[in-house]
N, C-alpha and C positions, 0 to 999 in steps of 0.2 A: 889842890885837894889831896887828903891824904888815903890812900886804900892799902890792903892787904890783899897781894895776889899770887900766891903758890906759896905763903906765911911767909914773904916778903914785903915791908913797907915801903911803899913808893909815892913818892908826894909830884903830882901831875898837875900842868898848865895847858890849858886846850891852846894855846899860840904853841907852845912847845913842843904837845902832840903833832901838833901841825908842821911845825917847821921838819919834823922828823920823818913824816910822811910825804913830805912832798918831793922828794925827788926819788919812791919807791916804786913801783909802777905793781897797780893790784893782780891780782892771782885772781883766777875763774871764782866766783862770786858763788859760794853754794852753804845752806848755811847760815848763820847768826853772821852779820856784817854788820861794819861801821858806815857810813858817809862822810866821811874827811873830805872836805872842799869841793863838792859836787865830785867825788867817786867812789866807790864804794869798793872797801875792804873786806877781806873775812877776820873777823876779830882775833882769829888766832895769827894771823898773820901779824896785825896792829900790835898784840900784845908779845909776839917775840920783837920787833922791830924797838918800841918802845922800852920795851924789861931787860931785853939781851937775854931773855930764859926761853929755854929750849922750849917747844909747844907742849911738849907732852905734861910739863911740870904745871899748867894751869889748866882750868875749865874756861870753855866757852862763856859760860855764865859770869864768870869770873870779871871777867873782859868785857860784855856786855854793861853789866851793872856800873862799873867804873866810868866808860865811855860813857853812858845816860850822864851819869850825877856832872859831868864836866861839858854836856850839852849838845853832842853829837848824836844825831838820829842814827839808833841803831834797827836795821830793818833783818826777814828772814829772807833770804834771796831762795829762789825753788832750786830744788836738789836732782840734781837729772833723770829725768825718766817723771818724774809729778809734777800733773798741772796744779798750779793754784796763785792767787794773788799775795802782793809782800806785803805784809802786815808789821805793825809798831810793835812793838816792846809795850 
């Protein structure tokens, strides 16, 4: 699938996502997150691991929407200090 993420194009495989993430080990979950293979990423994370682009150069959003269209549940993890349930995208 082809997206544009910091006015970079990058053409993405959810096996390829995957193989790329699986030997990463996730960051404290707070925040917009992915679910890669039952665990769950913060997207900014996924999206530097995958792009090789420094985090600051994309959005959240960015990252979120990409990860949807290629089939990964992206959920909101609670942010320290608020209560609340994870909700879908």
């Amino acid at each position: 699938m082809r997206c544009v993420i910091a006015r970079f194009p990058f053409d993405f495989i959810k096996s390829e996502v995957q193989t790329l993430m699986s030997g990463v080990e996730p960051e404290d979950a707070t925040g917009p997150c992915a679910v890669i293979d039952d665990r769950t990423y913060p997207v900014k994370q996924v999206g530097q691991v995958i792009t090789g682009l420094d985090r600051r150069d994309f959005t959240a959003l960015e990252l979120t929407r990409a990860l949807g269209r290629l089939g990964f549940t992206c959920v909101t993890a609670p942010v320290a200090g608020r209560l609340g349930p994870i909700t879908d995208f």
